[in-house]
C-alpha positions, 0 to 999 in steps of 0.5 A: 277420716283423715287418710280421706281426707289427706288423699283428697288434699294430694289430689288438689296439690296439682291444680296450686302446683300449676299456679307455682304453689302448694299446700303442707298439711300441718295438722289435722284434729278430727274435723279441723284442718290446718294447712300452710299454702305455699309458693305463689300460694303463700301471701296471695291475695286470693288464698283465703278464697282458695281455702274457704272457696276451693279446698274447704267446700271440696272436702265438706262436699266429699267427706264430711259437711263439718270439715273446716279449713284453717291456713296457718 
């Protein structure tokens, strides 16, 4: 499940890079993953919205419902 669930993270990649930001992957531990957004990204009053909102409900909807995304 991880090696899905990294591939899908590199596909979103592009869509924070067009917004002047990215995403690291600092850890993932089974179902959890925590993730570090950066750039424009970093400190943006919408990024916990992108989490939750975008990357969170993509990767419970594409690889497992129990999936929960953390920014650190």
């Amino acid at each position: 499940m991880e090696e899905k669930i990294r591939q899908r993270l590199e596909s979103m990649r592009g869509m924070l890079q067009a917004d002047g930001g990215d995403l690291e992957v600092v850890s993932i531990e089974g179902t959890l993953v925590k993730l570090k957004l950066k750039g424009a990204c970093h400190g943006c009053p919408h990024a916990s919205m992108t989490v939750k909102q975008g990357i969170e409900r993509t990767l419970r909807a594409e690889i497992d419902p129990a999936i929960v995304v953390e920014s650190v």
